[in-house]
N, C-alpha and C positions, 0 to 999 in steps of 0.2 A: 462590490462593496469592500473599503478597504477592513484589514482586522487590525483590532485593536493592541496596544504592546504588549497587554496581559494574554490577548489571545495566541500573539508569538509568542510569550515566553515558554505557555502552556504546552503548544503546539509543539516547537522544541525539545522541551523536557519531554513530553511522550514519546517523541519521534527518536530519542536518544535509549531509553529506556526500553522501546518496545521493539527495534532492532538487537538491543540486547537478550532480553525475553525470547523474542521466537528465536533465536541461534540458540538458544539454552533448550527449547522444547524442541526441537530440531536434535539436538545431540542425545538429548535425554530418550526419545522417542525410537533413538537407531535409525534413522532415516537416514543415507549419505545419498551421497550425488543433487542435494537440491542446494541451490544457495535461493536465500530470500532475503530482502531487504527493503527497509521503507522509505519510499519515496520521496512520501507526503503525506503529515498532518494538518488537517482544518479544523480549528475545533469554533462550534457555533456560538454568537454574541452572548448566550446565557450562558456559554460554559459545560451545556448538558451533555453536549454529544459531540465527538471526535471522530469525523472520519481518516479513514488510515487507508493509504494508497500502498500496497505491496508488489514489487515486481520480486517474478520466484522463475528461476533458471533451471532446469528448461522448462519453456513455457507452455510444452505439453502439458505440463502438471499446473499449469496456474488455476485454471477454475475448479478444477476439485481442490485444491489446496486451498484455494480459499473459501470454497462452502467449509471445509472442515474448522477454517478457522473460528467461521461465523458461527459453526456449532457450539466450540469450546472458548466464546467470548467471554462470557464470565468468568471462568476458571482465568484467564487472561488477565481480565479488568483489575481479580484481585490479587491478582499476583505483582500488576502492577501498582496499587495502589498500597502494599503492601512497603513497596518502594518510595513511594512519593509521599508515604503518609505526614512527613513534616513539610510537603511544600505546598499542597495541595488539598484542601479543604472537604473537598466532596470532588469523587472521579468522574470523569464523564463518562457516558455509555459509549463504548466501541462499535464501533460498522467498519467490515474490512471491504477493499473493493480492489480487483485484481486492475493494476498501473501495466498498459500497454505500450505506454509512450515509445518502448523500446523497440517493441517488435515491429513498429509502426514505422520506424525511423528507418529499419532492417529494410523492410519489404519496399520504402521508397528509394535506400539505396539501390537495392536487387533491380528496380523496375529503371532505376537512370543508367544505371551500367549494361543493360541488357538493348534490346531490339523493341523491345517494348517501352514507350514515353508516358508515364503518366500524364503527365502537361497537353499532350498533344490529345490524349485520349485520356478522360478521367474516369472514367468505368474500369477500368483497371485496377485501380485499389479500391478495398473494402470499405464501408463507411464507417467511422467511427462513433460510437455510442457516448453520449454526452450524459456524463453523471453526477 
């Protein structure tokens, strides 16, 4: 289904905002060696809820970094709505979801460059989870 312009505009402004926010909680926190960044917002036809695609470097750490995000979501929401309070009416609810796209892209280079073909053999690469 396509979104609507209101849904990109929204979409956008989060996705702007909330790569800012986590580099800020990232600094703030003392955490180095992670970089994170957002990939992708969707946010739903009524507006309620935004999902947020994060890919986080190295990607050993991506699924506990992102349970921890989905813990501290509200402290998040209003930090950004804090931001957006003149553009945005009512914030949507955040769901973070860890963006694999990358590693994904990795492992099908590894497997074409190597002895191993995925194409010819598709059991080779892992299946990907559809979210």
């Amino acid at each position: 289904m396509n979104e609507t312009n209101r849904q990109k505009k929204i979409a956008s402004l989060l996705q702007e905002d909330l790569a800012q926010e986590l580099q800020n909680l990232l600094r703030e926190s003392g955490q180095t060696g992670i970089i994170i960044s957002v990939s992708k917002v969707h946010v739903t036809v009524n507006l309620s809820l935004a999902k947020v695609y994060v890919s986080i470097f190295p990607a050993d750490k991506g699924k506990s970094f992102t349970k921890e995000l989905n813990l501290v979501k509200s402290q998040i929401k209003h930090r950004i709505s804090q931001l957006t309070r003149h553009q945005l009416r009512k914030m949507p609810d955040l769901v973070f979801y860890l963006d694999d796209s990358i590693e994904y892209i990795e492992q099908i280079n590894k497997a074409l460059k190597g002895t191993d073909n995925p194409i010819t053999n598709p059991e080779l690469l892992n299946k990907r989870k559809k979210s």
